[in-house]
N, C-alpha and C positions, 0 to 999 in steps of 0.2 A: 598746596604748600610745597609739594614735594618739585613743581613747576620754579617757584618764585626760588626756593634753594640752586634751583640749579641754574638760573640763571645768574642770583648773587655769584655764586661758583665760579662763573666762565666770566663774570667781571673781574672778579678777583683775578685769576686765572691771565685775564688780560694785562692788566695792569705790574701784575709779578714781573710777565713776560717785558713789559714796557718799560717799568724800571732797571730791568738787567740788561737790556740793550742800550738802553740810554746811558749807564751807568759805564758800561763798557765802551760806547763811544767817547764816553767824557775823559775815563782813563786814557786811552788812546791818542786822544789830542793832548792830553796835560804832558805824557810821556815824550808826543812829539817834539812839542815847545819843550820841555824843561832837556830834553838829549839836546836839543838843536843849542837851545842857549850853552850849554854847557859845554859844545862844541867849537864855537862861534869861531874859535882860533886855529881851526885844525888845522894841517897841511888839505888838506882834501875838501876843503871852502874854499879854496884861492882856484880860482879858473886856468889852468894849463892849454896850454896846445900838445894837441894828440899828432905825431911825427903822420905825414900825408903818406900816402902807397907808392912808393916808387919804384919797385916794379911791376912789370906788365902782367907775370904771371901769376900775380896774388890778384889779378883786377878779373881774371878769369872765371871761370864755372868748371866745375870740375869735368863736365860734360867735355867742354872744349880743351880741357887738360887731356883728357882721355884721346881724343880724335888729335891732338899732339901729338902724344902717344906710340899712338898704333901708328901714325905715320913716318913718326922716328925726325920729327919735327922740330923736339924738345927732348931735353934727357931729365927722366925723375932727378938724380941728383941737383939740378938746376932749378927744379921749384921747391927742390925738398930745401935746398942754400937759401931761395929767396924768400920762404915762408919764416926761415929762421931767425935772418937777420932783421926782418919784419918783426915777428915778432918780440927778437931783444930790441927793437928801438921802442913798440910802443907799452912795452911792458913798463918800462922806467918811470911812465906817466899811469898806466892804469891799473896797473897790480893787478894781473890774472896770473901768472902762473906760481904754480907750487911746489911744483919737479918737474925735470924734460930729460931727453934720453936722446940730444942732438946729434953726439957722435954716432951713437948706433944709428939712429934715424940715417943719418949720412950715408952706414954702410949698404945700410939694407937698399937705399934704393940707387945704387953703383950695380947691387944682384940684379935690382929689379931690369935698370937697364941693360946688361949682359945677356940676361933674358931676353929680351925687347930684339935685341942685334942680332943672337944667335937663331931664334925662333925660326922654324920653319915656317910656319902659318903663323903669323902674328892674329891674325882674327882668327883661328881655333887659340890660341893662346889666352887672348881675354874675353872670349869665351869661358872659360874656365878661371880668370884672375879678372874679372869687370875694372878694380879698383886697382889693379897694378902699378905699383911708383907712386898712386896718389895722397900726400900724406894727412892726417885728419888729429883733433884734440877730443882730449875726453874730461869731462868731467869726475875730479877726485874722489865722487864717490863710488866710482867704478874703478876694478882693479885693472890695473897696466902691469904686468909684471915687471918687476926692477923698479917702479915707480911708489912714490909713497899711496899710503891708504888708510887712512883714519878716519877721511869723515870728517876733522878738524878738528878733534875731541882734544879737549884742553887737560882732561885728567887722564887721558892714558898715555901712554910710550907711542915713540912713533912706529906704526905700522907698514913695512915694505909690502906690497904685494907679491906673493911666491907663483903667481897663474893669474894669468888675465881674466878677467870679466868677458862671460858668455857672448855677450856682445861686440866686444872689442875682439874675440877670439874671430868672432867670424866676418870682421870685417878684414882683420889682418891674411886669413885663410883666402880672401878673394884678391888681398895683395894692397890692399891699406897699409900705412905705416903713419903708427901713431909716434906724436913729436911730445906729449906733456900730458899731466895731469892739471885743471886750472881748480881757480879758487869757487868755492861755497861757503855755507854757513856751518856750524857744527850740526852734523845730523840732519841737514836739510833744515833746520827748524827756523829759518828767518826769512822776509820778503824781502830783506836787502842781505848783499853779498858781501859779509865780514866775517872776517877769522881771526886765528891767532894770528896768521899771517900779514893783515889789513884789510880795509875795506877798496872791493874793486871799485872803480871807477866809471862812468857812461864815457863813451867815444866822443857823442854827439855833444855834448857838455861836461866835464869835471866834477862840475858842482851837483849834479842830479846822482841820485841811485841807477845801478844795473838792475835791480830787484834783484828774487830768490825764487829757487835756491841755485838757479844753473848758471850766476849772473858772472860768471869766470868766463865760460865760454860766451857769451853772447856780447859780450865785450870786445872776445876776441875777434868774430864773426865780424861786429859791426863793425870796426876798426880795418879791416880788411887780411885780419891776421889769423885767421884759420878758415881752410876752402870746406870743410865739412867739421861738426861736435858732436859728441857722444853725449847724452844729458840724460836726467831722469823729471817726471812730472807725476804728483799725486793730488795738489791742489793747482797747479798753475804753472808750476814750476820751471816748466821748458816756453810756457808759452807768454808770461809776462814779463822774462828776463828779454825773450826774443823780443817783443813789440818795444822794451823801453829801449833798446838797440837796434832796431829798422831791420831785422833780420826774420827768416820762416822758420815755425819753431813746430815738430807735429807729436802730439800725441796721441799711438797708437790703437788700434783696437785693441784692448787686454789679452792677453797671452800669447799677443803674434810675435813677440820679440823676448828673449828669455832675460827676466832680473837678474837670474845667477852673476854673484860679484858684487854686487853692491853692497853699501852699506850707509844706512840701516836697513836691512831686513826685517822681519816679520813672521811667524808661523803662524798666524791668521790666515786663513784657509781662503779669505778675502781679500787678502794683500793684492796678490797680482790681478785683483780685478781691479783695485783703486789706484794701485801703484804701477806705471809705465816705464818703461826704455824707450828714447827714442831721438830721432838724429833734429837737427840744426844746420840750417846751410843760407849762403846770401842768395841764391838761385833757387827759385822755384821750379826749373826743371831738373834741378838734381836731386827732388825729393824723392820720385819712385826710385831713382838706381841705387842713393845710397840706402832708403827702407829696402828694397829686394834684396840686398846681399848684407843684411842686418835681418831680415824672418827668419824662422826656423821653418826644417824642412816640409814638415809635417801643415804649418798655416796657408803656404805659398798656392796648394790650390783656389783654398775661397778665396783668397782676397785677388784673384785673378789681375796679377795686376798688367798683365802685357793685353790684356783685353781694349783696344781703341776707346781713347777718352770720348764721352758721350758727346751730343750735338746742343752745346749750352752755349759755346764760344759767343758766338754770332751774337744769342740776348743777353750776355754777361756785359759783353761791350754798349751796347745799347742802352740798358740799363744806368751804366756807368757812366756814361757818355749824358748822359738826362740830370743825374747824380749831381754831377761833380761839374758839370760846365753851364747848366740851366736853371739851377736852383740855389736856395740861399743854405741849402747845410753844408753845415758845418764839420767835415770828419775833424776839424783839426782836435778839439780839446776833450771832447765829449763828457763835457763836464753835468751836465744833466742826467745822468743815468741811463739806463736802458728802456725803460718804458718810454723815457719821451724822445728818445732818440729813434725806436722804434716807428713810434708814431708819427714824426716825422719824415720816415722813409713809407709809412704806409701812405701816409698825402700827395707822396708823388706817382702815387700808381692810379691817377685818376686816366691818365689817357689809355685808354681801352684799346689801343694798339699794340699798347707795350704789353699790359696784360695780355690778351691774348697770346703772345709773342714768349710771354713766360711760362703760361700756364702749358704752353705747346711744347717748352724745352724741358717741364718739369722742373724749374728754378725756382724753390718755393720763396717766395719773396713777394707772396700774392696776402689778401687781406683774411685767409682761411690760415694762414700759416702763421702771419705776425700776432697777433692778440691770443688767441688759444696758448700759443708754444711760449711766450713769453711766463702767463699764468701757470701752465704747466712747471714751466723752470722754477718758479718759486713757490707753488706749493712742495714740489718736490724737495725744495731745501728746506721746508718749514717741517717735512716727515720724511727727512731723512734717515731717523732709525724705524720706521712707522712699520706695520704691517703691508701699509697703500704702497710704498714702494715701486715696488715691483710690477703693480698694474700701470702705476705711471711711466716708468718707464717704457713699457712695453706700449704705451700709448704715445709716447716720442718715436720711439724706433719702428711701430708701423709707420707714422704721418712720416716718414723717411721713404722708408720704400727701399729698394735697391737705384733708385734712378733721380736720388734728388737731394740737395743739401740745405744746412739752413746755416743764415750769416747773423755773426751775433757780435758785438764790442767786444775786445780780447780783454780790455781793462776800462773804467771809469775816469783818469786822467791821466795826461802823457808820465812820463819820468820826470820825480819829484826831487826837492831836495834830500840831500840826503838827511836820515832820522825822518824828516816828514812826512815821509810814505804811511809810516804808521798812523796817520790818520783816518788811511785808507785799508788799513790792515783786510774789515770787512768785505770789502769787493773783491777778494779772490773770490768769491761765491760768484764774480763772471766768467770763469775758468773750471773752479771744483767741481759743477753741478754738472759737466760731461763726463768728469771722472766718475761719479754718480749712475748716471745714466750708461755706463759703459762703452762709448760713443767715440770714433776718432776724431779727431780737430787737430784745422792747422791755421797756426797763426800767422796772418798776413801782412807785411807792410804795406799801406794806402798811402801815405804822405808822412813828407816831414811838414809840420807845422811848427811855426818860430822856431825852426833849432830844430826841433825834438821829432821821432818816429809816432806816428801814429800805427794801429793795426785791428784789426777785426780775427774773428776766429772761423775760416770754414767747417762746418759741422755735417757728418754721415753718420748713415746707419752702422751697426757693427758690420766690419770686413769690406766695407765700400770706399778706403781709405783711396782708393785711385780716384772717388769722386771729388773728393778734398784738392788732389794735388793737380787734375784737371783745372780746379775753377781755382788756386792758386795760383794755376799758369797762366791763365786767363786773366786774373788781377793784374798780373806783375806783366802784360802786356798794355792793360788799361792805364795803372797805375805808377806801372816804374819801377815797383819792386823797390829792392836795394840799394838806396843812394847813400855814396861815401860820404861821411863826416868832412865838411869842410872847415 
């Protein structure tokens, strides 16, 4: 008897569970349509043109800002002028920023180049200042001093920041010069990017959402209007605003980069495991330099990041090369989910050359890695306050290793209209379930498809975060990276 009970039990049990998802997907789409209808007239349905990049050193990498630089090639003041004016042209269309601090910006890097001129050893000089003259945006929910800091909270006073945000602190100390605070949701708490201020805009389209909650800066990014962004991610947050803006978005190992400054905060003694800092840039090789002078002192050992990026290149191209020129998938929409997207990259590992080839680079992208780790990913979301936890994870983070990553869809479909996204609300659980697992990821751009970015997420074991930015770079040689909104 006590058998048959408990199976009625777990029907019941089932079917609870099945009505409240179902129930919430219905809301979700009703919410869609009935925003979207009631929309219908906005200013921000009507398709604009995003003003084109016209100058040279917004189309740069900060890397090659840098080697301007040091060589005395280029003067900060000159890209801090063109970032600006860049910026007011395509603000007018996309509404990201919230405050800027132009003049000072201006002054600071007139110091920065006085420095640069006078220096006696200009490489021991940024040796000590990496980031010198080069100017970078932050997301509003981190403080800027002199810059507002709210959050976007619509019932309190506005808040100036009186000290920068830990992170910003220490980008500025390596000689960063932050130009703005951009736009978010109140409190992080939306997948598209609206405030009291408005709703930001997608570069690549008008009409489509930035997402949430760092969809200020990744606008800007995409747009070609900021060379590096400060952001914050706790479900997705840095990495689905990056993909629906063609831009690399990373989320850190937990605790390598300090929250101090943000806001919302937390005194959950678990925050800073679930909740990230961490940088945005249109270049994949500017991820290690601006993460290295964004760690704190104390992380810099493990996450060895000056250690030679591993020997993956070679089958990453290969791979991709088979991918994307010999078979019929599809990166563009990815509108089937992750199981069968999965499963369609499992189908092309039939040539046993490639596989070997991978299994030799340790790329896990072999048929031991794709079905297990997918299931894993979603029982782990299914117990995520569970006791099991913790062995699950600990069951992703070995099959990791120190010497391998795994690729997973950043999002379910490209940039949606705006309001519609919310139908999609539930697929940030393509993003959360690393924050979950503890785990860094960097989201990549693959392609524009009709218009719009496509992107995947590279994923490491905790503190392997250079393998991420390795097979990033590697993408963004395959792939293209970055392609301007045309």
């Amino acid at each position: 008897m006590t058998g048959l009970q408990d199976l009625e039990g777990g029907k019941l049990r089932y079917w609870f569970k099945f009505l409240i998802a179902k129930s919430t997907l219905i809301f979700l789409w009703l919410y869609a349509t009935i925003t979207s209808i009631h929309a219908r007239k906005a200013d921000y349905k009507i398709k604009k043109r995003v003003p084109p990049i016209k100058h040279e050193l917004c189309k740069k990498s900060v890397s090659e800002l840098v080697s301007l630089l040091k060589n005395k090639q280029v003067s900060s003041h000159s890209i801090v002028e063109q970032y600006i004016d860049h910026i007011q042209n395509v603000n007018k269309v996309l509404n990201c920023l919230v405050d800027e601090r132009f003049a000072e910006a201006l002054e600071e890097s007139k110091r920065a180049d006085a420095a640069i001129q006078t220096a006696n050893d200009v490489e021991e000089l940024f040796s000590r200042q990496p980031l010198l003259g080069i100017p970078f945006t932050v997301k509003e929910n981190l403080a800027v001093k002199g810059l507002k800091h709210s959050s976007a909270r619509t019932r309190v006073p506005v808040r100036i920041a009186d000290e920068d945000a830990d992170a910003v602190s220490r980008l500025r100390a390596h000689g960063g010069i932050p130009l703005l605070v951009s736009n978010a949701p109140e409190l992080c708490l939306n997948i598209e990017t609206v405030s009291k201020i408005g709703r930001t805009r997608n570069p690549y389209d008008t009409t489509k959402t930035v997402g949430g909650s760092s969809g200020g800066e990744a606008s800007l990014l995409g747009s070609g209007a900021s060379a590096v962004g400060i952001a914050s991610d706790i479900v997705g947050s840095i990495r689905i605003p990056a993909m629906f803006c063609g831009v690399y978005g990373h989320k850190p190992t937990p605790g390598c980069v300090s929250i101090k400054g943000h806001i919302p905060i937390s005194t959950d003694p678990k925050w800073d495991y679930y909740f990230t800092v961490g940088p945005m840039v249109r270049y994949a090789v500017d991820l290690p330099l601006i993460f290295k002078n964004m760690v704190s002192e104390e992380s810099l050992p493990s996450l060895r990041l000056d250690v030679p990026d591993w020997g993956t290149t070679e089958v990453l191209w290969m791979f991709l090369k088979k991918l994307l020129h010999r078979t019929d998938a599809d990166f563009g929409a990815l509108l089937w989910g992750p199981m069968r997207y999965l499963a369609k990259l499992e189908s092309l590992m039939s040539n046993t050359g490639v596989e070997r080839r991978i299994e030799k680079g340790k790329f896990l992208f072999t048929n031991y890695i794709i079905i297990p780790t997918v299931d894993l990913i979603l029982q782990s979301i299914r117990l995520f306050l569970s006791f099991r936890q913790k062995m699950k994870i600990n069951v992703f983070q070995e099959m990791l290793g120190d010497d391998a990553v795994f690729i997973y869809p950043t999002f379910s479909v490209e940039a949606q209209k705006h309001h519609a996204i919310a139908k999609h609300a539930m697929d940030v659980s393509y993003t959360s379930v690393f924050n979950v697992f503890g785990v860094p990821a960097t989201q990549c751009p693959i392609k524009i498809d009709a218009g719009l970015p496509v992107g995947v997420q590279v994923v490491a074991a905790p503190h392997q975060d250079r393998l991420c930015f390795a097979i990033a770079q590697a993408l963004e040689t395959s792939c293209g990276g970055w392609i301007p909104p045309s």
